[in-house]
N, C-alpha and C positions, 0 to 999 in steps of 0.2 A: 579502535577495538570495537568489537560487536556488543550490542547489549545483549544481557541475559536473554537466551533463546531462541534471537535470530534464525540463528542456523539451523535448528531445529523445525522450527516449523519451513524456513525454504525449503527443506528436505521433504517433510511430511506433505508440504505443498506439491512438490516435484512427485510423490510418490502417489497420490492422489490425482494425479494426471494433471494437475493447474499447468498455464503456459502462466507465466510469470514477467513482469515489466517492472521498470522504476518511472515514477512520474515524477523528476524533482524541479524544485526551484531553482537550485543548484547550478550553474554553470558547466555544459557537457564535462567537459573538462576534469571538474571535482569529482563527479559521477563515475565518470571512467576509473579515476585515479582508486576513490574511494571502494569500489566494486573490486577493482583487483588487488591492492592491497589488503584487505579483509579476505579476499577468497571467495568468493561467492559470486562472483562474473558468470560461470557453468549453470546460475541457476535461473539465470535469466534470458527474455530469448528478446527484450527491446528493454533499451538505454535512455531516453528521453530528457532533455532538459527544455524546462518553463522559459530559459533566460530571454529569446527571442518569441515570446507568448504572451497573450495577455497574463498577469501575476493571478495566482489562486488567491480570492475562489471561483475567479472563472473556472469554466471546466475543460477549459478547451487542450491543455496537457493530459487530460484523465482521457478525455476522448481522442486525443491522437493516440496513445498507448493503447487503448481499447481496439483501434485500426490497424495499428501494427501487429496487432496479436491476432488480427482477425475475430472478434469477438463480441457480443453485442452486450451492450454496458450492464443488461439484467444477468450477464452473468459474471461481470466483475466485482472484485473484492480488492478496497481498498485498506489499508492499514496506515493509517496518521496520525500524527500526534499535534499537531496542529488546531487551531480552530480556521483558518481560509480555506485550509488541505478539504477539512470531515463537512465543511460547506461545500467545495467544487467536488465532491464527490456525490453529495447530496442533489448537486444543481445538474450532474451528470447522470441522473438516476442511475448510478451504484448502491451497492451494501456498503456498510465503514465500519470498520473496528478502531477505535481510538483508542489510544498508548499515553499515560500520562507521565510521559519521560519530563517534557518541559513545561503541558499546561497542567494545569489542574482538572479535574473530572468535570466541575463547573462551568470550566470554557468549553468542553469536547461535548455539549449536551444535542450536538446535532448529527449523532454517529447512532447507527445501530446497534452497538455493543463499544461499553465504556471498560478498558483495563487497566491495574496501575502498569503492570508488566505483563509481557509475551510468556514468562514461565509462570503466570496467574492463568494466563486464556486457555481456560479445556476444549480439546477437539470437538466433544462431541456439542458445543456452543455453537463452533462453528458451523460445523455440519449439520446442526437446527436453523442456523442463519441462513444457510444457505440452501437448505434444502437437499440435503445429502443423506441416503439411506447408510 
């Protein structure tokens, strides 16, 4: 099941013109499984899994995803909840929004923007982070 929001902002994401990717740690496999089970496969246009990668916080999954999307890392936006994730995002020069589903706000202090939840995070946050009129 999706955490509160998800789907909402892929949406908003998708309607805002983002190309969208997963960079996970994950095993393709789970990824795949996980993406279409939830519904939300449609909103992504690269699958990625870390398993055969150096482990985050390298950055080297942030930046194959970035490749796949065709896109240069100053305009990607990461969202983790992690602290390895909101560091290889960092080490990737990305943006980060940090999700405090599993760490605390304390551990995620190397993200651009710290939330406890996705239906906490206002658009136009966003759209300030990113430089969005």
């Amino acid at each position: 099941e999706l955490l509160p929001c998800v789907k909402d902002w892929l949406q908003r994401f998708e309607n805002w013109g983002f190309l969208q990717g997963i960079a996970s740690s994950a095993p393709q496999a789970n990824v795949s499984v996980l993406v279409k089970e939830t519904g939300i496969s449609s909103y992504f246009d690269a699958l990625e899994s870390a398993a055969n990668l150096p482990s985050k916080p390298d950055p080297t999954i942030f930046l194959k995803v970035a490749g796949l999307l065709h896109t240069s890392v100053a305009q990607c936006l990461v969202i983790e909840d992690a602290p390895a994730g909101v560091e290889g995002a960092r080490r990737a020069g990305m943006k980060c929004i940090s999700v405090t589903t599993t760490h605390p706000a304390s551990e995620l202090t190397g993200a651009n923007l710290v939330v406890e939840r996705l239906d906490k995070l206002a658009p136009e946050a966003v759209r300030q982070l990113l430089e969005i009129q």
